[in-house]
matplotlib code that plots the C-alpha trace (Angstrom):
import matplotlib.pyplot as plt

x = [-227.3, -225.6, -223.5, -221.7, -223.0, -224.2, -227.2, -227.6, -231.3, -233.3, -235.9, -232.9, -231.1, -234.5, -235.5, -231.5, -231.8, -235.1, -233.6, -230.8, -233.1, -234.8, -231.5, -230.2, -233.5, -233.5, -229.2, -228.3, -224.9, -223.5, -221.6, -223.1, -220.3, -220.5, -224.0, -224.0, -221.9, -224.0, -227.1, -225.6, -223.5, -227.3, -228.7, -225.8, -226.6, -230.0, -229.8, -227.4, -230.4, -232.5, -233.4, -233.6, -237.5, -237.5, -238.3, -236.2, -235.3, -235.7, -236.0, -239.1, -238.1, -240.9, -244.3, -245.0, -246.9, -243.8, -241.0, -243.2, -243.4, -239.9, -238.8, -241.4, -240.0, -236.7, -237.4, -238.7, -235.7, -233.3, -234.7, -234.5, -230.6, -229.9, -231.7, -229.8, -226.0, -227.1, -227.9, -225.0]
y = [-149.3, -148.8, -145.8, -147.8, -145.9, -148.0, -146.2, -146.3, -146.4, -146.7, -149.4, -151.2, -151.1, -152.0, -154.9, -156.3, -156.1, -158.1, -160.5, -161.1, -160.6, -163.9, -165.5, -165.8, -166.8, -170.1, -170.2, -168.9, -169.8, -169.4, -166.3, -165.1, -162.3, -160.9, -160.8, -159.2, -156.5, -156.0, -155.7, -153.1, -150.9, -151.1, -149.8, -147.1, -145.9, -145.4, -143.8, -141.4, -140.2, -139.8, -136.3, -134.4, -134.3, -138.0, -138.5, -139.4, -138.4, -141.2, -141.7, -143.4, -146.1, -148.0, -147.1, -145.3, -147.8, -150.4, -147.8, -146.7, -150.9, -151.7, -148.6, -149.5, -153.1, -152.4, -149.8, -152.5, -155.0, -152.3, -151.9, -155.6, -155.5, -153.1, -154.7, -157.9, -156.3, -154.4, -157.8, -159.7]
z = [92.3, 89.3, 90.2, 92.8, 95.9, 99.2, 100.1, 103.7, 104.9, 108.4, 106.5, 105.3, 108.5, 110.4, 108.2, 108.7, 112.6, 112.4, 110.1, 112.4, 115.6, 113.9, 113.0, 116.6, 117.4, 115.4, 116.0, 119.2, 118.5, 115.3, 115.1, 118.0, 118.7, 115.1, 114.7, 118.4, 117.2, 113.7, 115.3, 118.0, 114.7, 113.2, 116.4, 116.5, 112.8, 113.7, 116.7, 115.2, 112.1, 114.9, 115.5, 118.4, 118.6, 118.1, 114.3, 111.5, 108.3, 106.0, 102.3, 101.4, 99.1, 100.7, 101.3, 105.0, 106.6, 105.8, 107.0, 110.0, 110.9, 110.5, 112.7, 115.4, 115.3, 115.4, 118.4, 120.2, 119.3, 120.2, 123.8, 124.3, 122.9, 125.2, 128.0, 127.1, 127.0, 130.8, 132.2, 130.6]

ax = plt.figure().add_subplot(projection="3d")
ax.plot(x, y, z, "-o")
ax.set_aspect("equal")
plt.show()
């Protein structure tokens, strides 16, 4: 990243939700408010590159089969956020 630019990625921002999806896992409570609202700006960014027929436009730093497994994964973990934030 030598040109100073953040590059902003669906398999980046999938593999971070599923690190932090662990995290709270392992430490319910440490920073439990701040990682709730990373996780939920993560699911945000996604959902706003998602197209209307469902896919995503995505550049493939990473092979497909990786990509396609993070974005799975973090469907999944998004459903269960959201599921958790309707019950609470």
């Amino acid at each position: 990243m030598s040109s100073g630019k953040i590059h902003r990625s669906l398999e980046c921002t999938s593999s971070a939700i599923q690190g932090l999806a662990l995290f709270t896992k392992l430490y319910p409570y440490y920073r439990k408010k701040e990682i709730d609202d990373c996780i939920s700006g993560a699911a945000k960014f996604m959902e706003g590159k998602q197209r209307e027929d469902g896919s995503w436009f995505v550049i493939l730093q990473h092979s497909l089969p990786y990509l396609t497994q993070n974005i799975l994964s973090s469907t999944v973990l998004l459903q269960q956020l959201i599921t958790y934030l309707v019950i609470c």
